[in-house]
C-alpha positions as CSV (number, residue, x, y, z in Angstrom):
1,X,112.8,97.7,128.8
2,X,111.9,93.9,129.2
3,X,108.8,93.1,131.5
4,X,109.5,90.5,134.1
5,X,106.8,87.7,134.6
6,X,106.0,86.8,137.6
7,X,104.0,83.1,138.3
8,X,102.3,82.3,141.3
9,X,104.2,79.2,143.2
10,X,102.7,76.6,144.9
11,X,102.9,77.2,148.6
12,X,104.0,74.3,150.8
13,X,101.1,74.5,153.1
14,X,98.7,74.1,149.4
15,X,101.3,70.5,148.5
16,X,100.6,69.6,152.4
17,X,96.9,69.9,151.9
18,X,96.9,67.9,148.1
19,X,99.5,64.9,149.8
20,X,97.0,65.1,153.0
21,X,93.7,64.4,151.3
22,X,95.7,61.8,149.2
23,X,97.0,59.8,151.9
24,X,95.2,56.8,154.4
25,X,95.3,58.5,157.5
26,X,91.7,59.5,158.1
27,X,89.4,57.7,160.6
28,X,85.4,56.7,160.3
29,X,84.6,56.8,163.8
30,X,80.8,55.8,164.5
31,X,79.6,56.7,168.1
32,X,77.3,54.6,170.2
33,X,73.4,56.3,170.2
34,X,70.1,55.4,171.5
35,X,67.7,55.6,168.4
36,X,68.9,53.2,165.4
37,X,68.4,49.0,166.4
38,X,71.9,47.1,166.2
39,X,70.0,45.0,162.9
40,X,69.8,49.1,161.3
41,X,73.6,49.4,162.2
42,X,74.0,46.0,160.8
43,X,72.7,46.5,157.4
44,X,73.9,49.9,157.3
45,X,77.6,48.9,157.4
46,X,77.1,46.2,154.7
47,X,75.3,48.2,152.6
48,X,77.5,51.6,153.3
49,X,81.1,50.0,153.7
50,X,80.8,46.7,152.1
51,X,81.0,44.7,155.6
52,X,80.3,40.7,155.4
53,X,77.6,40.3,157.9
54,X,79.8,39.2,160.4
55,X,82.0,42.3,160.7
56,X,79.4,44.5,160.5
57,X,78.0,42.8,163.4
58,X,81.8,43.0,165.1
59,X,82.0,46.8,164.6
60,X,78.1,46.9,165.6
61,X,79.0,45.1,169.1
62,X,82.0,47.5,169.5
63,X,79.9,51.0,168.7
64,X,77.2,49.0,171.6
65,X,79.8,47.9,174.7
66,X,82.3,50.2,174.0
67,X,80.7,53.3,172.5
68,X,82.4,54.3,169.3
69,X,84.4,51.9,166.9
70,X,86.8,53.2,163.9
71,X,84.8,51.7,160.9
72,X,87.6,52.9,158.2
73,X,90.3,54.1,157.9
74,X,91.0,55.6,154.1
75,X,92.3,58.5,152.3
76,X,90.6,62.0,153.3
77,X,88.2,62.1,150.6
78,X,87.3,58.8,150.7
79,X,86.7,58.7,154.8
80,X,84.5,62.2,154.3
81,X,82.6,59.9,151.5
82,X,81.8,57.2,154.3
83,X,81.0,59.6,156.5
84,X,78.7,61.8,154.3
85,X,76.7,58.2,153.7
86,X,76.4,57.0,157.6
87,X,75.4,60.2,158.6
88,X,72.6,59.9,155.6
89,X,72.0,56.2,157.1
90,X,71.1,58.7,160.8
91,X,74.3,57.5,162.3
92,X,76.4,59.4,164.2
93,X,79.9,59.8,163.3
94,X,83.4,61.6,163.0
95,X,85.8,62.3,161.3
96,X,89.8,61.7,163.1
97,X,93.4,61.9,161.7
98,X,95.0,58.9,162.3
99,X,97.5,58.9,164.6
């Protein structure tokens, strides 16, 4: 009597979570706080995201008067990267799906 094989299949929700972390549609919020000087937020967005100095200084203003500015918006793993390094930097920040 012939065995039949059985393969596990690829759920849908497993594809949804590969395409997901694959696409750009994450945003690298940073949040307005009261201990790092806008010059530290300055040189942190060069050195972290590759900003010229004067949008660093854009998205620095932003985080100040407004509270929170999207820094990036990238692929899943690439936005947790950016995030992983700011918060290592002592800013604060979040991770978003773009809408």
């Amino acid at each position: 009597m012939p065995t039949e094989i059985v393969t596990p299949g690829i759920t849908i929700q497993e594809e949804t979570g590969i395409r997901e972390a694959f696409e750009k549609g994450w945003n690298v919020i940073v949040w307005n706080d009261h201990v790092n000087l806008m010059s530290y937020v300055v040189f942190v967005f060069q050195r972290v995201l590759g900003f010229d100095q004067a949008r660093a200084r854009r998205h620095m203003l932003q985080v100040h008067h407004q509270g929170k500015s999207c820094v990036a918006t990238e692929t899943r793993e690439k936005a947790e990267f950016y995030w992983q390094r700011l918060q290592q930097f002592g800013l604060r920040t979040s991770l978003e799906k773009a809408a």
